[in-house]
C-alpha positions in Angstrom: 8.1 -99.1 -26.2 6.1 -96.1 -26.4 6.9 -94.3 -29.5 5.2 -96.7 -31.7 1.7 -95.0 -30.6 3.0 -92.3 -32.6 6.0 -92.6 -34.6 9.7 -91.3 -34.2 8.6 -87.6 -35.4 5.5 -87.6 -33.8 6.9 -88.7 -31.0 9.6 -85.2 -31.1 7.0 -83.1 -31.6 5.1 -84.3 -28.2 8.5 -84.3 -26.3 9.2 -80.9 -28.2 5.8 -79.8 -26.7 6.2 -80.3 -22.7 10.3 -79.8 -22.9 9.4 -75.8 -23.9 6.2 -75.7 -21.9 9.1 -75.6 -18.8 10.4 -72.9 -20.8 6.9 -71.4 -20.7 7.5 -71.4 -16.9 11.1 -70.3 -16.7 11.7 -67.3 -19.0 8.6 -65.2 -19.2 7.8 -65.3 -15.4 11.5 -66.4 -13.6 12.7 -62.2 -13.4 9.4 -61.2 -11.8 9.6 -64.1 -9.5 13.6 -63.0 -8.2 11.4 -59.8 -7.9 8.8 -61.0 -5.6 11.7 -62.4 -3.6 13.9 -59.3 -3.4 16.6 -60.1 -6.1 17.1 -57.4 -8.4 19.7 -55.7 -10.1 23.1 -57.5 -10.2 21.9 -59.8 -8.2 18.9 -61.0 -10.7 21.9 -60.7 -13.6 24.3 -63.3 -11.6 21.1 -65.7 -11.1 19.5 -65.5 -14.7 23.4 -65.1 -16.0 23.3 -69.0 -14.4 21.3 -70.5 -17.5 23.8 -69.4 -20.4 27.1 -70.1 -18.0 25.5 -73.3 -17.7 24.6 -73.7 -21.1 29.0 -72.9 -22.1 29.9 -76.5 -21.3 27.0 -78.6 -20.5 25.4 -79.6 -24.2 29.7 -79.6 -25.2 29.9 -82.3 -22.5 26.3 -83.9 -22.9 26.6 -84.0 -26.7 30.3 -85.6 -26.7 28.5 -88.1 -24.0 25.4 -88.8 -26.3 27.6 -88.9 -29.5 30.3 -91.1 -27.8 27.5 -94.0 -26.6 25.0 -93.4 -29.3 22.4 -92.1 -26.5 19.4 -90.3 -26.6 16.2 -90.9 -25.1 17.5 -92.6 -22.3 20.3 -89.6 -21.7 17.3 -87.3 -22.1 15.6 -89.7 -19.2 18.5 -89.2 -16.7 19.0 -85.5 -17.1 15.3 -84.7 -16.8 15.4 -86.8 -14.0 17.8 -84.4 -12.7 15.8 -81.6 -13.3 13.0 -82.3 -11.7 14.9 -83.1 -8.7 16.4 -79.6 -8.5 13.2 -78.3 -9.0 11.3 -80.2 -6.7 13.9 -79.1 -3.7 13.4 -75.7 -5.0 9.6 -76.0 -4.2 10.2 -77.7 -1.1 11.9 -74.7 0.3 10.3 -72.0 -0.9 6.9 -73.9 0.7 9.4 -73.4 4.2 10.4 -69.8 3.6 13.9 -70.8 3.7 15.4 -69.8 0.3 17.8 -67.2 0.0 20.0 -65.6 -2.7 22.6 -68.0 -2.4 20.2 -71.1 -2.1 18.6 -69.6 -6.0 21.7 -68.9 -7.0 23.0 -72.7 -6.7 19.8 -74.7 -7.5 19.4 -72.4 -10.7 22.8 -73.3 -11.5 22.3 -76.6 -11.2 19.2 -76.6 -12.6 20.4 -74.7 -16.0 23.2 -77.7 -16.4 20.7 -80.3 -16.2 17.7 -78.3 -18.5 20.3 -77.5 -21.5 20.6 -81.0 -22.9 16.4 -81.7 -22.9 16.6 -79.2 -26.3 20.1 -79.7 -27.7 19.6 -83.6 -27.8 16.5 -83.4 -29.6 17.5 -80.8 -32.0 20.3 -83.1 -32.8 18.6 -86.1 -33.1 15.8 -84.2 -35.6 19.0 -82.8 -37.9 20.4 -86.6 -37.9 17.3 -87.7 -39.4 15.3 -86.6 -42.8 12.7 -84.9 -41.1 12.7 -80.8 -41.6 13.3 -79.2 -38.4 10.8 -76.4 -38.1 7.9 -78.2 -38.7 9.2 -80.8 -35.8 10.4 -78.2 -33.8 7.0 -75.5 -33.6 5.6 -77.8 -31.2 8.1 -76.5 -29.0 7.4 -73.3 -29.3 3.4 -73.9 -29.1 4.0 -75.6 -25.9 5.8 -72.5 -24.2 2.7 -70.5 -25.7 0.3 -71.9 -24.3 2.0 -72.6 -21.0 2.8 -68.9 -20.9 -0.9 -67.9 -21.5 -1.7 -70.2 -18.5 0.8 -69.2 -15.9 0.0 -65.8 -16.5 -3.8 -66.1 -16.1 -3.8 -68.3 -13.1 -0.3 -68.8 -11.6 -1.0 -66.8 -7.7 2.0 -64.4 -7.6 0.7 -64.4 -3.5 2.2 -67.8 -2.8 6.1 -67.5 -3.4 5.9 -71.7 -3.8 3.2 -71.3 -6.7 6.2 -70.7 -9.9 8.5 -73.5 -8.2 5.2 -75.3 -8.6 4.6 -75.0 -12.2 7.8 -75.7 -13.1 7.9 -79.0 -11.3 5.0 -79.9 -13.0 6.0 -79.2 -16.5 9.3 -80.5 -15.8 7.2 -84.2 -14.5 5.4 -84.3 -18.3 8.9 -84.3 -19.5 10.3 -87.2 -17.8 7.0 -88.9 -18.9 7.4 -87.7 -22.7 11.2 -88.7 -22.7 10.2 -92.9 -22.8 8.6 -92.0 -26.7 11.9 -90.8 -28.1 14.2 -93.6 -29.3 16.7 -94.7 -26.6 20.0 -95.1 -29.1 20.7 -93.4 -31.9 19.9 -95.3 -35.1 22.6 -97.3 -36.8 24.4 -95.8 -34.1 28.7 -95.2 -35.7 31.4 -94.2 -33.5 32.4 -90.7 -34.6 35.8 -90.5 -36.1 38.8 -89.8 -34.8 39.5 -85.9 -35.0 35.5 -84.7 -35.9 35.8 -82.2 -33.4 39.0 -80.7 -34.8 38.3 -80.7 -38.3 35.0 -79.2 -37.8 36.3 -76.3 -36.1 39.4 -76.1 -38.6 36.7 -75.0 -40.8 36.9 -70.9 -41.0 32.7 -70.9 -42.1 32.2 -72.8 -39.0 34.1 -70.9 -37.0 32.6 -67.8 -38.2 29.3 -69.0 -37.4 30.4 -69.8 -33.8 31.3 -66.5 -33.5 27.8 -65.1 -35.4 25.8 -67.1 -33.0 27.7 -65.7 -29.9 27.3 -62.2 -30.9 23.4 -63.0 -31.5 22.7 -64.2 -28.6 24.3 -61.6 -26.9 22.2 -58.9 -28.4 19.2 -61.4 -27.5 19.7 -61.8 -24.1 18.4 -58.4 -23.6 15.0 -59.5 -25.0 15.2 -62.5 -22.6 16.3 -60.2 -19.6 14.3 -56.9 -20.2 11.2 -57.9 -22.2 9.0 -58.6 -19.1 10.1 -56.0 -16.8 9.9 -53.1 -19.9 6.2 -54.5 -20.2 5.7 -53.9 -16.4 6.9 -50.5 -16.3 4.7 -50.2 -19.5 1.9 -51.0 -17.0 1.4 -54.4 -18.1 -0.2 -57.2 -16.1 1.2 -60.4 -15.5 -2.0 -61.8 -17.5 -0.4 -59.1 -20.5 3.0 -60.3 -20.0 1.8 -63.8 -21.2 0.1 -62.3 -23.8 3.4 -60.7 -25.0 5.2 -63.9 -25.2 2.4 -66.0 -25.9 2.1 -63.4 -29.8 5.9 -63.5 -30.0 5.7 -67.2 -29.6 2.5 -67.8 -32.1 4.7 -65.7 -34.7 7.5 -68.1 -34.4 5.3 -71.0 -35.0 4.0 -69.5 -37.8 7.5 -69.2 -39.5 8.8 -72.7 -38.6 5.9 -74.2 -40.3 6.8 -72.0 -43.3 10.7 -73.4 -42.6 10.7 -76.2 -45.9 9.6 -73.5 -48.0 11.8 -71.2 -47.2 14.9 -73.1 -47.5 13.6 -74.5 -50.8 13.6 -70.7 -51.9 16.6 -69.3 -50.8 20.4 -70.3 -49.1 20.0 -71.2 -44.9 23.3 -68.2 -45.1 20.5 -65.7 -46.8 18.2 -66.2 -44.7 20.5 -65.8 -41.7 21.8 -62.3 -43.2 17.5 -61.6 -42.7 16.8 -63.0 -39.9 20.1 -61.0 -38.1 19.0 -57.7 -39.8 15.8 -58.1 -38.6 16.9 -58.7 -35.1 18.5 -55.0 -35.1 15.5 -53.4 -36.6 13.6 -55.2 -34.1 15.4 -53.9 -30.9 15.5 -50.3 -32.3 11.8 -50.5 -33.0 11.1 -51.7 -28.9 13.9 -48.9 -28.0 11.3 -46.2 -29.5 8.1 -47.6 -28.8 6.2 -45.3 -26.4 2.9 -47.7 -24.8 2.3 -50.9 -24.2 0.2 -51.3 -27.1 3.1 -50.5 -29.5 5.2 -52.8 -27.8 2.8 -55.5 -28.3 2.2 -55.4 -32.0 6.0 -55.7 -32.4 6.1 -59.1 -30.6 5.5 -60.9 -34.2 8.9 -59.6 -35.0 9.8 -62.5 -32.9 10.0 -64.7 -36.0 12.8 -62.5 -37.4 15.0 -62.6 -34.5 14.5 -65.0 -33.1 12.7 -68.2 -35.8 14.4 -67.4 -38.4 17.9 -67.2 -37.5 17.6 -70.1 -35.4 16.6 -72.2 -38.0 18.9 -70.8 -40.7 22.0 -71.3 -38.1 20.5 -75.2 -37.3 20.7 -75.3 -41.5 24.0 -74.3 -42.0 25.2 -76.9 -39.1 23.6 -79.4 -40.5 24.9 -78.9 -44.2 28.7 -78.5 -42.1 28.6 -81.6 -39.9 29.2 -84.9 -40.0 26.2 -87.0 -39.2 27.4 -89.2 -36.4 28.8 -86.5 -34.7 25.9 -83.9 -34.9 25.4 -83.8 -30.9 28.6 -82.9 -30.4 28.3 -80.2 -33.4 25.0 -79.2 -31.8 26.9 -78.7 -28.7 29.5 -76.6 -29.8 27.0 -74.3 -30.8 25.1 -74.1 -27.9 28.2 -73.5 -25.9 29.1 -70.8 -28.1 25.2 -69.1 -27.7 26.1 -69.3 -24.0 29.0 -66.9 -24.3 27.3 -64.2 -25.4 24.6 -64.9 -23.3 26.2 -64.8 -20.2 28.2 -61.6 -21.3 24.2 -60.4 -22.7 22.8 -60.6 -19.0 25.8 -59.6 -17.0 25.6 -56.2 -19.1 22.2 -55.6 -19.8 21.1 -56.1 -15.8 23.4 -53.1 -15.0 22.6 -51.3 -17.8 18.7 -51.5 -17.6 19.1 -50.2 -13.7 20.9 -47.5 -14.2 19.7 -46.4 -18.1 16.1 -48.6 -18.2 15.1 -50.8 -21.1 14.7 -48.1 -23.5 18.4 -47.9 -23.7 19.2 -51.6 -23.6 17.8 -52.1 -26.7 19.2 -49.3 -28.4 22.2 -50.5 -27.1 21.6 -54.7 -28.1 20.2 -52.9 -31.9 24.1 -51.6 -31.5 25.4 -54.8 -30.5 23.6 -56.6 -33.4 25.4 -54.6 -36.1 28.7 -56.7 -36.3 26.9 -59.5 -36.5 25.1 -58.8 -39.6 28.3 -57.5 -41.1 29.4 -61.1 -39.8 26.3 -62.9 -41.7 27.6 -61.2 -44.8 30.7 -62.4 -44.5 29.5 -65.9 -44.0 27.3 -65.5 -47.1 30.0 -65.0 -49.0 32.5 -67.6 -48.1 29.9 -70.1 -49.0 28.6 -69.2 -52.0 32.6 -68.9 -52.7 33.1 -72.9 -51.5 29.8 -73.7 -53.5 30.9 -72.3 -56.7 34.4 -74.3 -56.3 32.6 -77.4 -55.8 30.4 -76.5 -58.9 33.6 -75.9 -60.5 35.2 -79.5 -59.6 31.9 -81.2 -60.4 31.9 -80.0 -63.9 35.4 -80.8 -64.3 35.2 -83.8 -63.1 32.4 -84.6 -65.2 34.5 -83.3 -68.3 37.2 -85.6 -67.3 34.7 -88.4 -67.5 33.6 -87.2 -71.2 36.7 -86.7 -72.8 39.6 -87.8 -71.1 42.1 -87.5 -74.0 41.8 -83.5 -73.9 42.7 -83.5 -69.9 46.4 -85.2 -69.6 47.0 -84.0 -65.9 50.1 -84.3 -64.1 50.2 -87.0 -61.3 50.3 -84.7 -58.4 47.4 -82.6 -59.3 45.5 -86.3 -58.1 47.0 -86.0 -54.9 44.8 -86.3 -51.6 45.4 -82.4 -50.8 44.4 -81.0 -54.2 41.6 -80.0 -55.9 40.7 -83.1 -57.8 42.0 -84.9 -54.9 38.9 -83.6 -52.7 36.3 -84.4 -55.8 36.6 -88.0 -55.3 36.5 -90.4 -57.8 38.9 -92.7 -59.5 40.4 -91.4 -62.6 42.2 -93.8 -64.9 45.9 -93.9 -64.9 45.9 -93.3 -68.9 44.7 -90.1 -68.1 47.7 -88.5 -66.3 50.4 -86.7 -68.3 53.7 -88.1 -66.5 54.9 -84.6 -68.1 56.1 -81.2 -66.0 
């Protein structure tokens, strides 16, 4: 009843805006907090290693759910809900003193399930519909940059309680913002029998499975390491916010550029770009030797991170079928989380016994095969591209003189070439001949 005050894509881009500004809690400010409490090393891996395990099954499950029922808004209600009720006990006992490792460990958990779907469901409600994603989706990043910018001028790192505090509070504008998006899905079709296995029986869509995975895992050291390698730079907390809050303004800068870009070029080019520029990016912060240096390579955030985010979204969304694009947005997600969780399991070891200097030399390492992985995928398409070209034109020849293509009957069956161009072609046309 809500989201006539400001229309269906209006009413994204203000859910977009408080869903990240939890974000703008939770990454940037979560590994000093584990900190502040004593958790460190392996032990700050296992708890921050909680949002990608999490993130392996839950939009897989939550997308098959939404796609299944046609839900959205009111799926996004419930598992906000959620979320705000693992938050909220979170506060309540870190007001009491009584949290422990274990006590983190499990509410984080849980918390990481339930936080997932507020994105993935919105991204795939956006790629259903004709709006162009970045320019829906940079709200979301300006709502985690200014909500870094404000934890990190006034957030009391005294009071352990303060952080569970902020994020209960972001996480209660999201509940709120969920009643403007759209409860069902519109014109809402059962997804067909087998989606899931012909999607995946695609080797460009498995290949980008496995290009996402490897990405994320040599990005997970930029989620893990970026705030404590500003620390031992000698950064504030205040600083630490400004770090994020530039990387995040750079990103916002690129989605809004997002229509223009894929006007200009393939989403698979800009992919092979965006992936390269995440290597160059980690071996510039491997070598950087101040804090100032480190900060004027924040904006690189809109290679690594913008731009193949919204090339990968592209190439889903041009692989997909519509009614099942949760369940496609899902798979994705799951797939991030397997090289996340194998990103933070390695990088917490490694930056306590090598330090963040070497992580990223190491994640600029990891990013390598998946550039050579992007190329790959560049190729196959422009391959499947120029055999659909190919059809069309034939086809269209057929059309325009169809006494100089006598074709034998089984090159129209379902499996061939022409077969897959769709189309009726007259029977007078087919040469009964071997």
């Amino acid at each position: 009843m809500f989201r006539g005050v400001f229309g269906q894509v209006g009413s994204l881009r203000l859910y977009y805006f408080v869903a990240f500004s939890v974000m703008g809690v939770f990454l940037p400010y979560l590994p000093p907090w584990l900190e502040q409490q004593g958790i460190v090393g392996t032990e700050m891996g296992m708890v921050l290693g909680t949002r990608p395990v999490a993130m392996i099954l839950s939009p897989v499950l939550f997308g098959l759910l939404a796609d299944r029922l046609g839900l959205r808004g009111s799926l996004l209600r419930w598992v906000a809900s959620g979320a705000l009720g693992v938050a909220a006990v979170l506060l309540g006992l870190a007001a009491l003193g009584q949290l422990g490792f274990w006590s983190i460990f499990l509410l984080l958990f849980l918390f990481s399930i339930l936080r997932t779907p507020l994105t993935s469901l919105a991204d795939a409600t956006v790629l259903e519909g004709s709006a162009v994603y970045g320019p829906v989706r940079l709200w979301g990043s300006l709502g985690f940059l200014v909500t870094a910018l404000v934890i990190g001028k006034y957030l009391d790192w005294g009071t352990r309680s303060r952080w569970p505090l902020a994020l209960t509070l972001a996480l209660c504008l999201t509940v709120v913002a969920t009643f403007w998006i759209p409860s069902h899905r519109k014109r809402f079709q059962r997804p067909r029998p087998g989606h899931r296995r012909r999607l995946l029986s695609r080797g460009d869509f498995r290949l980008l499975l496995l290009i996402v995975a490897g990405w994320q895992l040599s990005h997970s050291a930029y989620d893990l390491c970026i705030s404590l390698q500003l620390h031992r730079l000698g950064a504030s907390h205040f600083e630490v916010g400004v770090a994020w809050a530039i990387a995040t303004l750079s990103e916002v800068l690129l989605m809004a550029m997002a229509g223009k870009l894929l006007e200009w070029t393939s989403s698979a080019t800009l992919l092979v770009v965006g992936v390269a520029g995440t290597m160059l990016r980690w071996i510039a912060v491997a070598l950087a030797p101040s804090l100032g240096i480190l900060l004027w390579l924040q904006p690189l955030h809109a290679l690594s991170f913008a731009l193949v985010w919204i090339a990968t979204l592209e190439c889903l969304r041009e692989r997909a079928e519509p009614h099942a694009m949760a369940t496609a947005q899902g798979l994705l997600v799951g797939s991030m989380a397997v090289g996340g969780t194998l990103g933070m399991l390695i990088w917490s070891r490694l930056y306590v016994s090598l330090g963040g200097s070497s992580v990223f030399a190491l994640a600029a390492a990891a990013a390598l095969p998946v550039l050579l992985g992007t190329a790959v995928l560049r190729l196959l398409i422009d391959r499947r591209l120029s055999r659909d070209a190919g059809l069309a034109h034939l086809k269209l020849d057929i059309a325009e003189k169809p006494d100089s293509f006598p074709l034998r009957t089984d090159a129209l069956a379902p499996g061939s070439p022409l077969g897959k161009i769709g189309g009726k072609i007259p029977s007078a046309w087919v040469s009964t001949k071997s």
